[in-house]
N, C-alpha and C positions, 0 to 999 in steps of 0.2 A: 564566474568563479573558476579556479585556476586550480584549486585545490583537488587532490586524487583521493578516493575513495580506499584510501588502502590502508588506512590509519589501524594500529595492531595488527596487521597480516605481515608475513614476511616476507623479505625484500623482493623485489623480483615475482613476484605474486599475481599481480594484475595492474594493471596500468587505467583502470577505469576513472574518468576524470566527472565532474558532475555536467558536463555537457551531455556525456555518451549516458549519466543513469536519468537525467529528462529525455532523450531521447529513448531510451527504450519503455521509459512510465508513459509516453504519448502512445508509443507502440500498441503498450499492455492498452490502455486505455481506449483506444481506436478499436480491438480488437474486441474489449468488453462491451461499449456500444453497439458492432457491427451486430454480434451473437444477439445482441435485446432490439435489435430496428423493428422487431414486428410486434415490441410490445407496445400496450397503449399504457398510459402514466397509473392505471390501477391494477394491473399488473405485479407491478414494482414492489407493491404491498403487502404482496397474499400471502400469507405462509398458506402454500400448496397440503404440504405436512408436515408433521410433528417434528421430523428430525431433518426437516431441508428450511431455511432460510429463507425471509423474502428477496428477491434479485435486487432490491436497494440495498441491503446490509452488505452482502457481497460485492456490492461495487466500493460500499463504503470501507469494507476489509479490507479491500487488494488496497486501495490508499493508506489505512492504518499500516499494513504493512509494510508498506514503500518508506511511510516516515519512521516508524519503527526500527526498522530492519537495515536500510541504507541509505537514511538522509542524517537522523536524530545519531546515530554513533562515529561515523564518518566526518562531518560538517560539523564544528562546534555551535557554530554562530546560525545553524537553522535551528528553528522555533515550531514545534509542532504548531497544527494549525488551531484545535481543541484541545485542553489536556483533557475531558471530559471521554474523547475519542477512541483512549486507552483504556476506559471499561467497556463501553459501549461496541466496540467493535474488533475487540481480541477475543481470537476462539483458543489462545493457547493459556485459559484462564490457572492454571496449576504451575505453569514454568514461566511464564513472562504475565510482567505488571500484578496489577493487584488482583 
């Protein structure tokens, strides 16, 4: 894809093209796995407590995010991957989606 990320910002703004934001989602994501290597798959599940998150949800966030934030407004032609994913894994439930 050839297309720059800059769609509504103004001119001169950034030059980020969708090669460089898969490259830095591999980043973020190399980076999220590294942090969880020493968990075992149930783990993943626990809500620990009341106001922290199981580590699956938050892996699943930082992706809602990614398609939210700078694939879905940027890229006409990308297609979230659930539309289900925009309740289920948005913590900014007051300002964005439903």
């Amino acid at each position: 894809m050839t297309s720059t990320a800059t769609a509504g910002l103004p001119e001169g703004c950034c030059t980020t093209t969708a090669g460089d934001l898969a490259q830095r989602y591999t980043e973020i994501r190399a980076q999220s796995r590294h942090l969880c290597h020493t968990l075992v798959p149930e783990d993943y599940v626990i809500q620990s407590m009341p106001d922290a998150s199981p580590t699956k949800w938050h892996l699943a966030h930082t992706t809602w995010f990614f398609e939210t934030f700078l694939l879905t407004p940027h890229f006409p032609s990308y297609r979230p991957f659930h539309p289900q994913f925009n309740y289920l894994f948005n913590s900014y439930y007051l300002t964005i989606g439903e």
